[in-house]
N, C-alpha and C positions, 0 to 999 in steps of 0.2 A: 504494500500500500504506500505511495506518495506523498498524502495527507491527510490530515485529517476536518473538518470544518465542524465544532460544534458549537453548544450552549451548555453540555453535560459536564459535572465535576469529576466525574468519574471515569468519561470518555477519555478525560483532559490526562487524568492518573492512568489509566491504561495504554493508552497513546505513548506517554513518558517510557512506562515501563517495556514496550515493544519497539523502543525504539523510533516513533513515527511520528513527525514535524506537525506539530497543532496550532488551530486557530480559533478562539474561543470570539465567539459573538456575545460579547458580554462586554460592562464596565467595570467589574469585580470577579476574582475566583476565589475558590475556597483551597485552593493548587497552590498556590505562592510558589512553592517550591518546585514545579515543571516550567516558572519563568525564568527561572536564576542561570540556567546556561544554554538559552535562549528554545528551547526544544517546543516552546507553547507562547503563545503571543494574544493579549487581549483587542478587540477591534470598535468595542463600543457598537454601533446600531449605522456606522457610517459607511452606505455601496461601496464610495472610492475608499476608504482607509482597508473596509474586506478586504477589497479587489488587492489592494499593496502588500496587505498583510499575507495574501494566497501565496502574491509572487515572490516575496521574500523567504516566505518556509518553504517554499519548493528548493531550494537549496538547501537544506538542512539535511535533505535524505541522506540515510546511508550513512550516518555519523550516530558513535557511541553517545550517549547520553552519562554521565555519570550517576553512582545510586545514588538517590538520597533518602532511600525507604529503610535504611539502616541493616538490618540483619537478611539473609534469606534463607529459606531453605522453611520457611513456615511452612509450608505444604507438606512437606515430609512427615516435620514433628506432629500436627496434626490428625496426617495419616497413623503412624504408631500408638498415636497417642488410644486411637478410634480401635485402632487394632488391640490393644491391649486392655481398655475397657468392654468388648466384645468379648476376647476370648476368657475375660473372669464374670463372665454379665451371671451366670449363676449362682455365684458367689454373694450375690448381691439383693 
């Protein structure tokens, strides 16, 4: 995927996490942290600023984002976790 165009906070944090250059039609995010090395860009409610903002993140492709979601591997531990209260769910 190229780009992304949304209004979604979520969109905005998955976008980050996948690598893939956002633009948020909005005058506020709940993100802050997908703007800080440029990977997500706000555009307000304005055609031409959109329109500059598309063109600008189309060059963003294809470039690492750094984390900033701190730890990973949550999905794993989660899974074990699941798995280990399953196989004592008798127990219980």
């Amino acid at each position: 995927m190229a780009l992304i165009i949304t209004d979604s906070g979520c969109i905005q944090e998955e976008a980050y996490i996948f690598g893939v250059p956002c633009v948020t039609v909005r005058d506020n995010t709940e993100r802050p942290e997908t703007m800080i090395p440029g990977a997500n860009v706000l555009t307000g409610f304005s055609p031409t600023i959109i329109r500059d903002r598309v063109r600008s993140q189309r060059h963003c492709r294809n470039q690492p984002f750094p984390s900033v979601y701190v730890e990973s591997g949550a999905g794993q531990r989660i899974v074990k976790t699941l798995q280990e209260c399953f196989t004592n769910w008798r127990n219980y």
